[in-house]
C-alpha positions as CSV (number, residue, x, y, z in Angstrom):
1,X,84.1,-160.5,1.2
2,X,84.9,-163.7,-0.5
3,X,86.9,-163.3,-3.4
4,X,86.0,-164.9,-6.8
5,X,87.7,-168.1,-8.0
6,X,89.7,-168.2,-10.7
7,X,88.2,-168.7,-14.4
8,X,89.6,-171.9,-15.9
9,X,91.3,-169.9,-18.5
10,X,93.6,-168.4,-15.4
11,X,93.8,-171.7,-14.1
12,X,95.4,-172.9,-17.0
13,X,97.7,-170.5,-17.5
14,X,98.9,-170.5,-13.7
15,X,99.5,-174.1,-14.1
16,X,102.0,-173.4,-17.3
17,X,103.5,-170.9,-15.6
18,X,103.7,-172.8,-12.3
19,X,107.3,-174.8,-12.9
20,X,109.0,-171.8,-14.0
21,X,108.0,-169.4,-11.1
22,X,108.3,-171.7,-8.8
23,X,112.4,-172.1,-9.4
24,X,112.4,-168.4,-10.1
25,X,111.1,-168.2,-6.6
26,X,113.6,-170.6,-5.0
27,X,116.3,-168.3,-6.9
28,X,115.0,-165.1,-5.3
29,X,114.8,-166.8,-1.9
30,X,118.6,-168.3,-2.2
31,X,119.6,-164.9,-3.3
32,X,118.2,-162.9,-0.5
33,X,120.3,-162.8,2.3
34,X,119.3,-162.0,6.0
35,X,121.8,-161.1,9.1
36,X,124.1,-162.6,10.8
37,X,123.3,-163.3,14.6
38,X,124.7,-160.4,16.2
39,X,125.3,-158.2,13.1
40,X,123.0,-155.4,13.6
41,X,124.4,-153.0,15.9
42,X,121.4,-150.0,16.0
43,X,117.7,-150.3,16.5
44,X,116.3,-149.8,13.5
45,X,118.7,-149.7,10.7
46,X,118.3,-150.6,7.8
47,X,120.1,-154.3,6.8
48,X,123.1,-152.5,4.2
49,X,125.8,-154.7,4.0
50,X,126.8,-153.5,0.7
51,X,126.7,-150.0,2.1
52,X,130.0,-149.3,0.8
53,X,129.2,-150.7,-3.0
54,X,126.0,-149.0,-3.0
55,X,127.5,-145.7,-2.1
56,X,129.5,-145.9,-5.0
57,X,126.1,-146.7,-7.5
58,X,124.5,-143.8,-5.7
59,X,127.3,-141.6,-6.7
60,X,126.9,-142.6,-10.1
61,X,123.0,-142.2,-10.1
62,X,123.2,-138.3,-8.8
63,X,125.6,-137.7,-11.3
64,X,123.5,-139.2,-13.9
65,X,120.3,-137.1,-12.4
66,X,122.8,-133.9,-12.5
67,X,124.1,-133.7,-15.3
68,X,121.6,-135.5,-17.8
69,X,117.7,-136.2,-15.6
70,X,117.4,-133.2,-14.1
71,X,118.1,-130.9,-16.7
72,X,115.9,-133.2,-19.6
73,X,113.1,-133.5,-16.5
74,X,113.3,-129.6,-16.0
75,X,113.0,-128.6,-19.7
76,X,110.5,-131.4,-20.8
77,X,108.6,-129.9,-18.0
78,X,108.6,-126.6,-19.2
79,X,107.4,-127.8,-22.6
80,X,105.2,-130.4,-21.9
81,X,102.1,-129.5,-19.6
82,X,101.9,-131.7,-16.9
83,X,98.0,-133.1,-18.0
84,X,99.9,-134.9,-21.3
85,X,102.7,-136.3,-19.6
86,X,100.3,-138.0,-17.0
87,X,98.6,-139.4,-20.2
88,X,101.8,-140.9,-21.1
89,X,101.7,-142.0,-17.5
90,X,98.4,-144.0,-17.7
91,X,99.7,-145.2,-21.1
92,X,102.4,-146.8,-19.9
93,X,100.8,-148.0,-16.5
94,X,98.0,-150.0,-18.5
95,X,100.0,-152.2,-20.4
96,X,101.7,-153.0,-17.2
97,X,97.9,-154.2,-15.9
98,X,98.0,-157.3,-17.2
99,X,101.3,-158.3,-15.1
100,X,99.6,-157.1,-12.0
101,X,96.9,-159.7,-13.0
102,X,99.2,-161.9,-13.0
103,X,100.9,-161.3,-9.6
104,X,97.7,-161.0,-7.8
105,X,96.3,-164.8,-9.1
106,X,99.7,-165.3,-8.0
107,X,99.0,-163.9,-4.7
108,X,95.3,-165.8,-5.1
109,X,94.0,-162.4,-4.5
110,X,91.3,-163.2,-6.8
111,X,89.0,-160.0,-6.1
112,X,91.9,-157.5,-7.3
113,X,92.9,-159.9,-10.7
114,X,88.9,-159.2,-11.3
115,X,89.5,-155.5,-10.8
116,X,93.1,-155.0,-12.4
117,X,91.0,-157.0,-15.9
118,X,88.3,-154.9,-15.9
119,X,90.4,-151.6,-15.4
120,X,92.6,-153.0,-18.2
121,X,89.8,-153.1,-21.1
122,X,88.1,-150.1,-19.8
123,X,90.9,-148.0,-20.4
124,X,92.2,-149.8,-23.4
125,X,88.8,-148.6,-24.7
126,X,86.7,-145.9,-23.5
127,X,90.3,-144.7,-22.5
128,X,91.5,-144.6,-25.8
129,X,94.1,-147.3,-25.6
130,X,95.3,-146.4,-21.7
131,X,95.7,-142.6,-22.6
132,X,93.1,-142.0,-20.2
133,X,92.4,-143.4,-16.7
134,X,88.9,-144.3,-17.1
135,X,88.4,-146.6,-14.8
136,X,89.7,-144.4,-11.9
137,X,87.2,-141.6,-13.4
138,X,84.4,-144.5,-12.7
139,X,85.7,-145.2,-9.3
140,X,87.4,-148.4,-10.1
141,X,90.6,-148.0,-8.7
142,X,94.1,-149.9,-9.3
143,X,95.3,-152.5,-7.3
144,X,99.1,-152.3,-8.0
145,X,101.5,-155.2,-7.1
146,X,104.4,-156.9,-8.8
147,X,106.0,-159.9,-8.1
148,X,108.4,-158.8,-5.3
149,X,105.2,-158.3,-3.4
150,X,104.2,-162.1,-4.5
151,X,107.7,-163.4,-3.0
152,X,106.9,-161.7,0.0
153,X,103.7,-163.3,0.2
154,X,105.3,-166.4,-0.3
155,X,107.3,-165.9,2.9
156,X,110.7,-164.9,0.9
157,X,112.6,-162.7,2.8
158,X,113.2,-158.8,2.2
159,X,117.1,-159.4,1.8
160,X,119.9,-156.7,1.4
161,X,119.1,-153.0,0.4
162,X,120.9,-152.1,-2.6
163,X,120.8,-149.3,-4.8
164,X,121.0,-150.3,-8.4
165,X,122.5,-148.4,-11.2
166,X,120.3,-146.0,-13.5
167,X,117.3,-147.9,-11.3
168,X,118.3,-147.0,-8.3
169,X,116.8,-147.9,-4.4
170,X,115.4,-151.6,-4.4
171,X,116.2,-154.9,-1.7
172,X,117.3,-158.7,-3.0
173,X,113.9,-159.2,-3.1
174,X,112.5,-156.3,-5.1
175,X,114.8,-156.7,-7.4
176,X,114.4,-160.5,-7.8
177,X,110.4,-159.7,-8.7
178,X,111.8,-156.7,-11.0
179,X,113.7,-159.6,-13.3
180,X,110.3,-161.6,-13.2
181,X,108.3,-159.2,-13.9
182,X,110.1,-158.4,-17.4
183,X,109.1,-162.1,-18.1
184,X,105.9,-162.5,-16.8
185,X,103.7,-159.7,-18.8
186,X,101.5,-161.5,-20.8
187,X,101.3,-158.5,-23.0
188,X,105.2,-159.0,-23.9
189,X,104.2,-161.9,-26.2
190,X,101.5,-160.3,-28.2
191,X,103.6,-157.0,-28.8
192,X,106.3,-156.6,-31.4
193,X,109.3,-155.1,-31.1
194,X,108.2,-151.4,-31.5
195,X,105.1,-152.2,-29.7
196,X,107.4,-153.1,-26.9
197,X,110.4,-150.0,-27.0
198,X,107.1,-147.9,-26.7
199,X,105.6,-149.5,-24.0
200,X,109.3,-149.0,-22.4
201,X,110.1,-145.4,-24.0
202,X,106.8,-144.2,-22.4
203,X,107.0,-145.0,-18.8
204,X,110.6,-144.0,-19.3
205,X,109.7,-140.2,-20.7
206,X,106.7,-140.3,-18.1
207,X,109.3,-140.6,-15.0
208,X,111.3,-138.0,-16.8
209,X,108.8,-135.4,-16.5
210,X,108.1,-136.3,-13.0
211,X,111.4,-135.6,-12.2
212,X,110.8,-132.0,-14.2
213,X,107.6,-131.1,-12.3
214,X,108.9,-132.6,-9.0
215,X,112.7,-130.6,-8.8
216,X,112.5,-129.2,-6.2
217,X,111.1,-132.0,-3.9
218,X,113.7,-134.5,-5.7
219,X,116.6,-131.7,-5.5
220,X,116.0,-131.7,-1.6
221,X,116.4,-135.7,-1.0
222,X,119.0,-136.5,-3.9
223,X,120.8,-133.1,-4.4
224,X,120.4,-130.9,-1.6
225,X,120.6,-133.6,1.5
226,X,124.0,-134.1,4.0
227,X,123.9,-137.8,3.2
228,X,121.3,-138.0,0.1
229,X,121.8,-142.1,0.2
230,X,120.7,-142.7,3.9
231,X,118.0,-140.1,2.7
232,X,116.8,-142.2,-0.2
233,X,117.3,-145.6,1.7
234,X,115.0,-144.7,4.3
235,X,111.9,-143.0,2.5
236,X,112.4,-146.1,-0.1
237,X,112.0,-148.8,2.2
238,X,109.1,-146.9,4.2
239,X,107.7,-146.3,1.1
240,X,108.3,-150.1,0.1
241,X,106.7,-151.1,3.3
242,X,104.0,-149.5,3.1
243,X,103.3,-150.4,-0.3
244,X,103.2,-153.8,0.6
245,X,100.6,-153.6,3.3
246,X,99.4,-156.8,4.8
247,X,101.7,-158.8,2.8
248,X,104.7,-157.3,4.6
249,X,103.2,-157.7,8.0
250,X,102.1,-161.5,7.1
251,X,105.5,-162.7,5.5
252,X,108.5,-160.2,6.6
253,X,111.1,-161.6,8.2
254,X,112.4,-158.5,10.2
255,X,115.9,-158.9,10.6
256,X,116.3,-157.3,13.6
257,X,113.9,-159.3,15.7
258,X,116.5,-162.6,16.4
259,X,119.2,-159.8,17.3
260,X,116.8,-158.4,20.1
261,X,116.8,-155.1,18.8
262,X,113.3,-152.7,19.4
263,X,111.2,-154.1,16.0
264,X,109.0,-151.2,16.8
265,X,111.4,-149.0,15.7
266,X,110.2,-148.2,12.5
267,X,111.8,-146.2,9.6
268,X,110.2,-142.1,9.9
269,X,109.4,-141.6,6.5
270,X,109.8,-137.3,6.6
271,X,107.8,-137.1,3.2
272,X,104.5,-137.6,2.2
273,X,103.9,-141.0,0.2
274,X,102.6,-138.7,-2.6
275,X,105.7,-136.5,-2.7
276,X,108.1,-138.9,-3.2
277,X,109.4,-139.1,-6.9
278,X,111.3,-142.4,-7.0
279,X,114.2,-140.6,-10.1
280,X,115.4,-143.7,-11.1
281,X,112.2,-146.1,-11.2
282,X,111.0,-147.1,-14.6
């Protein structure tokens, strides 16, 4: 299918945003760093060279989820039925749309900017400013990116794994587009102050309550695992390969390849996709 071109209004706006992404990009790409010749040991695992650091964050995030997530999670749950919370889901998620617009002119993926627009003022209307998923209920369904995925599409490599704190499982290069993406909504400009700590407060309280309605699938990865952080590191990058489809087969640079290791050896992700309850994502 031949995707639309982009309006002149997008055209403009691309070109204003051009300089600044572009050295935002260069940063990413200078920050992600790739093995060294003879590195990897294993078939298959995962490039951690701050294993040892990361460890340390992931002890910090289970305590975090012990002794303050879980327990808020588990009695908003119990309070809250599940049906509101996932309105404060779609709340949250549409005024992330217009970034995803943005990533996927970006990504000159023309067809899904047309898509990720029209699902935007469908539910900022008929769904009662985002509260509702309207769109999906029409069969219009998202096309999710960020601008991680845009590096990658830009041939940027995947980088380290890390696990940050409070966030927790990402790679140089997620992370990298997490940082642009803060300054890349156009919404951010156009909402005040309050407009903004709600926008944030509501995906915040929304992944809360997941946490609450998903214990005991999130207690058996981050809790209840032998080693909970090879756990999380391998469903997350599954997870994050699989979220990025054809751009990670077009631009990843597996690491493994110049080492002569088995690049078929893919990660077994042992959950379902729609199981897994990422505790620290925003």
């Amino acid at each position: 299918m031949t995707q639309p071109s982009p309006t002149p209004a997008a055209r403009r706006a691309l070109r204003s945003l051009a300089p600044s992404l572009a050295g935002l990009a260069l940063l990413a790409a200078a920050g992600c760093s790739t093995p060294e010749p003879g590195s990897v040991t294993r078939a298959g695992e995962p490039y951690d060279p701050y294993e040892a650091q990361n460890r340390q964050v992931h002890a910090f995030n289970k305590g975090l989820d012990r002794a303050v997530v879980r327990p808020v999670g588990v009695t908003y749950a119990t309070v809250v039925p599940e049906p509101v919370n996932e309105m404060v889901g779609n709340f949250a998620n549409n005024l992330g749309t217009p970034a995803d617009v943005v990533n996927n002119l970006l990504q000159a993926r023309f067809e899904n900017a047309a898509v990720n627009t029209v699902r935007f003022v469908m539910n900022s209307t008929i769904g009662v400013g985002g509260l509702l998923d309207a769109a999906t209920a029409f069969g219009i369904a998202p096309r999710d990116t960020d601008f991680g995925e845009t590096l990658a599409i830009w041939g940027v490599p995947q980088g380290a794994y890390q696990e940050l704190p409070v966030l927790g499982p990402s790679t140089e290069r997620a992370t990298a587009g997490m940082i642009v993406d803060l300054a890349t909504n156009p919404l951010n400009t156009a909402l005040d102050a309050s407009q903004r700590r709600l926008k944030r407060g509501s995906a915040v309280v929304s992944r809360v309550g997941e946490r609450g309605y998903r214990a005991e699938t999130v207690d058996s990865i981050l809790q209840n695992s032998a080693d909970s952080y090879s756990q999380l590191r391998l469903i997350y990058l599954q997870n994050r390969r699989h979220q990025l489809g054809d751009a990670q087969e077009e631009a990843y640079v597996d690491p493994y390849d110049e080492n002569g290791t088995d690049s078929d050896a893919a990660y077994i992700d042992p959950y379902a996709d729609d199981l897994y309850i990422d505790p620290y994502a925003e």
